[in-house]
C-alpha positions in Angstrom: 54.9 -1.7 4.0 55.5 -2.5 0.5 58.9 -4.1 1.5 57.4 -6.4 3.5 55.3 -7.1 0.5 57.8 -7.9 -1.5 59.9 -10.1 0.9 57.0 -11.8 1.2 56.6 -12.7 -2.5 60.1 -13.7 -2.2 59.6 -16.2 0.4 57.0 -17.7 -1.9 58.8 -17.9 -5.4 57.4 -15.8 -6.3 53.1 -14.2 -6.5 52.2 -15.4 -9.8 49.1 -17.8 -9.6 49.9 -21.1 -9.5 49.1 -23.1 -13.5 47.0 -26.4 -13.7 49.9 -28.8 -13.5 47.4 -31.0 -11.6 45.5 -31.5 -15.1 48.0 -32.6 -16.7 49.3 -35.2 -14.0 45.7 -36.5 -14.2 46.0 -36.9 -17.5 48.8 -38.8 -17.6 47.6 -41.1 -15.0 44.1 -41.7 -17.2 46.3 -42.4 -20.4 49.0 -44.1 -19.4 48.2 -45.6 -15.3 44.2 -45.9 -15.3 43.7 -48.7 -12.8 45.7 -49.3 -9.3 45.5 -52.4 -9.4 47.4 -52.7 -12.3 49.6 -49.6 -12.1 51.9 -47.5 -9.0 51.2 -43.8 -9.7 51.7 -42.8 -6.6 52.6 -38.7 -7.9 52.5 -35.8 -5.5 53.6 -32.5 -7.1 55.3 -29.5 -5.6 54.5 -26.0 -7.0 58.1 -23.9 -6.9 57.1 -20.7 -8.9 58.0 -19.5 -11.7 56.8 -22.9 -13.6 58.9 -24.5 -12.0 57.5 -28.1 -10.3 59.6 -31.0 -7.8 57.4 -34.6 -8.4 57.5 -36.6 -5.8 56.3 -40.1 -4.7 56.6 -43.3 -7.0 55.7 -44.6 -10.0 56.2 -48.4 -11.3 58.5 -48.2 -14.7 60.7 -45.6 -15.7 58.6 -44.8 -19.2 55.6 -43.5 -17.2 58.2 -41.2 -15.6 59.3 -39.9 -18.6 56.1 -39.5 -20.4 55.2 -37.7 -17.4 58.2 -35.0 -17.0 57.7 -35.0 -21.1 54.0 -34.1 -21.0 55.2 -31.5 -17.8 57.5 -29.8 -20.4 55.5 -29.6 -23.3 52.7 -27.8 -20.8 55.5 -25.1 -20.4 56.9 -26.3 -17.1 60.4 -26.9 -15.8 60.6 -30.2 -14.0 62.6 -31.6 -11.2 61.9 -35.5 -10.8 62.5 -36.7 -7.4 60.0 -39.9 -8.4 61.1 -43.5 -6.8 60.8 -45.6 -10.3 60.2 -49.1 -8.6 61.5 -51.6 -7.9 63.2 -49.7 -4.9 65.3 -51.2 -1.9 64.2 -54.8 -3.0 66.4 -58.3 -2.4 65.7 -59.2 -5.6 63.6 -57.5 -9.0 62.3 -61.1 -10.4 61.4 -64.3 -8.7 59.5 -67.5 -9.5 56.8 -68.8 -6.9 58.0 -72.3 -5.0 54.0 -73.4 -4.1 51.6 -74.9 -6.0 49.5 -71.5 -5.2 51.1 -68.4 -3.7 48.6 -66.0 -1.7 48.8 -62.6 -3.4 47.0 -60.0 -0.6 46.0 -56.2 -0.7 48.7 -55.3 2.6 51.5 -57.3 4.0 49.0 -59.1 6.4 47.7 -62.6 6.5 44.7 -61.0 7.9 44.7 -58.6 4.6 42.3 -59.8 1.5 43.4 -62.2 -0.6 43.2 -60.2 -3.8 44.8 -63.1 -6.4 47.5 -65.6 -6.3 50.3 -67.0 -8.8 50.9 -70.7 -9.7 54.1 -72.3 -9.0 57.2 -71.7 -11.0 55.5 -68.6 -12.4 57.4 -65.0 -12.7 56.3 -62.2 -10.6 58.2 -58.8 -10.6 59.2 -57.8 -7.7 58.6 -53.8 -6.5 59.4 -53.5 -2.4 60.2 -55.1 0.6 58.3 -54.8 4.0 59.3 -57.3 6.4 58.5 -60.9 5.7 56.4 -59.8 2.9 57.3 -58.1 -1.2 54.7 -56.1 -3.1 54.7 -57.4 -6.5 53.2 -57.6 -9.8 51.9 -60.9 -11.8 52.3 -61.3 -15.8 48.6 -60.2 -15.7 50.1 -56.9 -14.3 48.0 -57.1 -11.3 49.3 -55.5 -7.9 49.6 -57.3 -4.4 51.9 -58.4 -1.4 53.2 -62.1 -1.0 55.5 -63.6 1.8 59.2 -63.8 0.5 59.1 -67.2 1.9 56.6 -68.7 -1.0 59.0 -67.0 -3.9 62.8 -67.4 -4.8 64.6 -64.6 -6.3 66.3 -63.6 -9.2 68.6 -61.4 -10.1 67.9 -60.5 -14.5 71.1 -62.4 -15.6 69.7 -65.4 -13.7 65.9 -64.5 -15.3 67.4 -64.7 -18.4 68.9 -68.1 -18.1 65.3 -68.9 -16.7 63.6 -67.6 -19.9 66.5 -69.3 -21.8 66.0 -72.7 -20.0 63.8 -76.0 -20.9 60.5 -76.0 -19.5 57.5 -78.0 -19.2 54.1 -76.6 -17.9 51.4 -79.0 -16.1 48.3 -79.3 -18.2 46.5 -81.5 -15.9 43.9 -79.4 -13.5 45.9 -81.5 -10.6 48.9 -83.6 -9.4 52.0 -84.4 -7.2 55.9 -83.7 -7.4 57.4 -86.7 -6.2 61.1 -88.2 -5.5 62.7 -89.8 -7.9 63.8 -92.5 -5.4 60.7 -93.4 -2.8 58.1 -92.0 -4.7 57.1 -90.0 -2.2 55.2 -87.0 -2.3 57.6 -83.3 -2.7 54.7 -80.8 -3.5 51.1 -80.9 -5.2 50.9 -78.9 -8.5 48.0 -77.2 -10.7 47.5 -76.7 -13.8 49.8 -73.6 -14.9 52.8 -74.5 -13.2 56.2 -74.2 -15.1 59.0 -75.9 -14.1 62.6 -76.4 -15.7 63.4 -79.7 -17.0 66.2 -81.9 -15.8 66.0 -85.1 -17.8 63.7 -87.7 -19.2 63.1 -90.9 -17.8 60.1 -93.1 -19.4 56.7 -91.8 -18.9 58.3 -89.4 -15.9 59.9 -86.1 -16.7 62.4 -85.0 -13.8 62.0 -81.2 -12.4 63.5 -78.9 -10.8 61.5 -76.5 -8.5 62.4 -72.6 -8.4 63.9 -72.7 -4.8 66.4 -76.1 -6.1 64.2 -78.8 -4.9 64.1 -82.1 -7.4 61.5 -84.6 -8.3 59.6 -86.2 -11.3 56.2 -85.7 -12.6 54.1 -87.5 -15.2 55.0 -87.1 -18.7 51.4 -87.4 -19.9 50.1 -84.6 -17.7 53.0 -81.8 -18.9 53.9 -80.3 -22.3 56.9 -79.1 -23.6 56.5 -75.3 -22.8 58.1 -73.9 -25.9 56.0 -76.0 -28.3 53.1 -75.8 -26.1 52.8 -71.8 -25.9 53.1 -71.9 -29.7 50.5 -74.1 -30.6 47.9 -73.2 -27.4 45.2 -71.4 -29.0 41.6 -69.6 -27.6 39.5 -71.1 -29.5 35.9 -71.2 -28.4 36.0 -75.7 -28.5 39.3 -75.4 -26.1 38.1 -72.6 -24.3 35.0 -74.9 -23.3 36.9 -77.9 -22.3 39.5 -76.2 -20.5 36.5 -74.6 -18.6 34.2 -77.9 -18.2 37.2 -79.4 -16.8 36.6 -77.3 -13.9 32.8 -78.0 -12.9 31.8 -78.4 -9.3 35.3 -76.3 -8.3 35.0 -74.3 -5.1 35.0 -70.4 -5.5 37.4 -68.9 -3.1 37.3 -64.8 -3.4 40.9 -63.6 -5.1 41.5 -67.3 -6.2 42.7 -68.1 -9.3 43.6 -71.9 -8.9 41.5 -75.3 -9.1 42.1 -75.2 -5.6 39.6 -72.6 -5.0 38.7 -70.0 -7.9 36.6 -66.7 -8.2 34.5 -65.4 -11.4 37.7 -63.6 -13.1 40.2 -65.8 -11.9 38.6 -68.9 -13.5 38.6 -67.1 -17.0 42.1 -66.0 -16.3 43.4 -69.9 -15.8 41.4 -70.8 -18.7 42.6 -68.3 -21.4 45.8 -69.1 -19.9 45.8 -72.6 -20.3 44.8 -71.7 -23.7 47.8 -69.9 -24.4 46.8 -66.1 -23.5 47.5 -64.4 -20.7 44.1 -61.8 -19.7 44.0 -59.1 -17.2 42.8 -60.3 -14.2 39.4 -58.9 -12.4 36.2 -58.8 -14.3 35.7 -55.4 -14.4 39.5 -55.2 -16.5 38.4 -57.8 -18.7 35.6 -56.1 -19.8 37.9 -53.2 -21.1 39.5 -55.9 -23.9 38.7 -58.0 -26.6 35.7 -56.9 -29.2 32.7 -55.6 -27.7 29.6 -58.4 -28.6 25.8 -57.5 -28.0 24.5 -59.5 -25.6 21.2 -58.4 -26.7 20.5 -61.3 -29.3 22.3 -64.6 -27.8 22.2 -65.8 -31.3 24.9 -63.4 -32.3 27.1 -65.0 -29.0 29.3 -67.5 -29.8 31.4 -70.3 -27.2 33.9 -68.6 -25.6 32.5 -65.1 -25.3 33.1 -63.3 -22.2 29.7 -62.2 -20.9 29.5 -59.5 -18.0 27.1 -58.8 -15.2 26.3 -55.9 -13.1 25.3 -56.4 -9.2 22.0 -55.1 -9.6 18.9 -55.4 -12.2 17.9 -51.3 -10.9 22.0 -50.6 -11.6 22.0 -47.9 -15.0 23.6 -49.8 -17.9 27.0 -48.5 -17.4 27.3 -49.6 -14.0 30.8 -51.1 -12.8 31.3 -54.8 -13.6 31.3 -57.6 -10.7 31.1 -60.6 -12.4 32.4 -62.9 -15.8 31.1 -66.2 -16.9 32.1 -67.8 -20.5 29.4 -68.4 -23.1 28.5 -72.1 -23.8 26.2 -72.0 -26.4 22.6 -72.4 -26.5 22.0 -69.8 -23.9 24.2 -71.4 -21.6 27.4 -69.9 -19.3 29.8 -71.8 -17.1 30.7 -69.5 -14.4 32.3 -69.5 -10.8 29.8 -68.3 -8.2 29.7 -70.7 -5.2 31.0 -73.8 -7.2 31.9 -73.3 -11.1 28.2 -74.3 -12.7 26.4 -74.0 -15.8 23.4 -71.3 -15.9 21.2 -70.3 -19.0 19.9 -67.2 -20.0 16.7 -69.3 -21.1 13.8 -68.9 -18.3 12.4 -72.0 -19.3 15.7 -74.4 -18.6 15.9 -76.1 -15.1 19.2 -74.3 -14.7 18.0 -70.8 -15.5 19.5 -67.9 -13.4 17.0 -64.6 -13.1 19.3 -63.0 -11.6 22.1 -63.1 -14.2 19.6 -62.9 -17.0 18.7 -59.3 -15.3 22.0 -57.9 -14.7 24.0 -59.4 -17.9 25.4 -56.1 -19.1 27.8 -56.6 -22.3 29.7 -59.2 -24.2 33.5 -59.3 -25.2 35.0 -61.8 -27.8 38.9 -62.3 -27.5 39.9 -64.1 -30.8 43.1 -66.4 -31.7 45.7 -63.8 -32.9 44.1 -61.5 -30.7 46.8 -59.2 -29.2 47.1 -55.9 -26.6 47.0 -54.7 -23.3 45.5 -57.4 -20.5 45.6 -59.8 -24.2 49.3 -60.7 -24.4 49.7 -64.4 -25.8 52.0 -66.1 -23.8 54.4 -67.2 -26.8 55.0 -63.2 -26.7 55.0 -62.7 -22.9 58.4 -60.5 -22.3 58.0 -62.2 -18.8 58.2 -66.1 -20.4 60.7 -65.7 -22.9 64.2 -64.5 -23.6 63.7 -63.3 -27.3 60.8 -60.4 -26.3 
């Protein structure tokens, strides 16, 4: 009997108990990979006795690997990575978007939600293949599938020319791409789009879209997108017009366009167009920038973030599920149903109970104003060649 025992214990490296290792993968994951939308931590861990441990799964950059198998180490482990660091068996680990708006879903499914989408000649990093369809990440490090069809890849030597190259980026809310010969129409564009100069031709500027197409667009509706990301500011006053702009815009759930926009996604094009690229849903945005109490609206200023909870019953720290932008005078321009302008005051024509019950906190993101889901894009590794 007692041999039996032991072969056993042999079978099963060993009898000693198996150690928390768990913890400390959760602990990692909560320091360094809070949010799946915004980070793969996909970490399955295989006790081998004798503190010994095989990771498996995936996990999106090869830092969290190592501050994992680190953290693993200094808790007395021995390690044996077998993590996928992503991107993984993919055609290509950059591209830049060829529409005007590129659908960004949850699964590669047009009958999945649309979860956000990425303006045209934008980056995107690309993490797998399935089909028709790459998972990949936006500059606001948000998480989602896109055909292949609506991108065109990059190797990095040919992002680097990219981020190297002449640019301009359309600061008109909309327009058209056009031929240089007929005038006709090549593609619409939005505001946000970046494309890579060819020449300069009176009031036109000629273009050249990501997948090689050419046309011209309207030199007064673009800017230079070197000496525009350097001089585009958050301010509260350009933070207002930017949003004002946008009045009587349709809200479209995941959008992030003037072609059809939700709550988070219309602050995310409007700090953008301000030079500042935020995280993307409301409940991330409400993580950044300096908290503000919404309790007195005379210590709000223009600009503010303010955030809402779904119910006036929900306790105070209930999640987040919508953003508008403080206008002054007790006033907020939101997206919910059209982009309007609602006040906190109950005796304004425009008055919103509902939002005046379930505003929950404040956040002020300043000029100069830098860190994760903040990242001014003059300092965007994903924009520029010199990061």
């Amino acid at each position: 009997m007692p041999l039996i025992i032991a072969a056993v214990c042999l079978i099963t490296a060993g009898c000693e108990e198996e150690p928390q290792f768990e913890e400390v993968i959760e602990n990692v994951r909560l320091a360094h990979a809070p949010d799946a939308r915004e980070n793969v931590f996909d970490v399955k861990a295989e006790w081998l006795g004798r503190m010994k441990v095989r990771l498996k799964g995936e996990v999106d950059n090869s830092s969290l690997e190592s501050v994992l198998v680190d953290s693993l180490h200094e808790a007395g482990f021995q390690v044996t990575s077998e993590l996928d660091v992503l991107p993984v068996e993919t055609p290509w680990p950059w591209a830049l978007v060829n529409l005007s708006v590129s659908n960004i879903r949850s699964s590669p499914s047009h009958r999945s939600e649309l979860v956000t989408q990425a303006l045209m000649g934008n980056p995107v990093r690309v993490l797998r293949e399935r089909g028709s369809w790459v998972y990949v990440q936006t500059p606001d490090r948000y998480l989602g599938w896109a055909e292949k069809s609506a991108l065109t890849g990059y190797d990095q030597d040919d992002f680097d020319k990219w981020k190297h190259s002449a640019r301009i980026i359309f600061t008109e809310t909309f327009g058209y791409i056009r031929d240089k010969a007929e005038g006709n129409i090549i593609s619409d564009i939005t505001a946000g789009a970046i494309l890579s100069i060819n020449e300069r031709s009176g009031n036109f500027i000629g273009v050249t879209l990501p997948d090689g197409r050419s046309g011209i667009v309207n030199g007064e509706a673009a800017a230079c997108f070197e000496e525009w990301s350097a001089f585009a500011l958050p301010t509260g006053d350009r933070i207002l017009e930017t949003a004002l702009k946008m009045k009587g815009f349709p809200y479209l759930w995941g959008g992030t366009s003037p072609k059809g926009i939700d709550c988070s996604g219309f602050t995310r094009i409007v700090w953008f167009m301000n030079g500042m690229v935020i995280a993307r849903d409301a409940s991330l945005q409400a993580r950044h920038g300096s908290p503000v109490d919404t309790s007195y609206p005379e210590e709000l200023e223009a600009g503010d973030l303010l955030f809402f909870r779904t119910s006036a019953d929900a306790p105070p720290d209930s999640p987040v599920t919508h953003v508008a932008i403080y206008k002054g005078n007790k006033e907020y321009i939101h997206a919910a149903g059209m982009v309007a302008v609602n006040s906190l005051d109950s005796t304004m024509d425009n008055y919103s109970a509902y939002r005046a019950k379930t505003l929950q906190s404040g956040r002020r993101i300043e000029p100069g104003t830098e860190g994760p889901g903040m990242v001014p894009v003059k300092e965007h590794p994903w924009y520029w060649h010199n990061n």
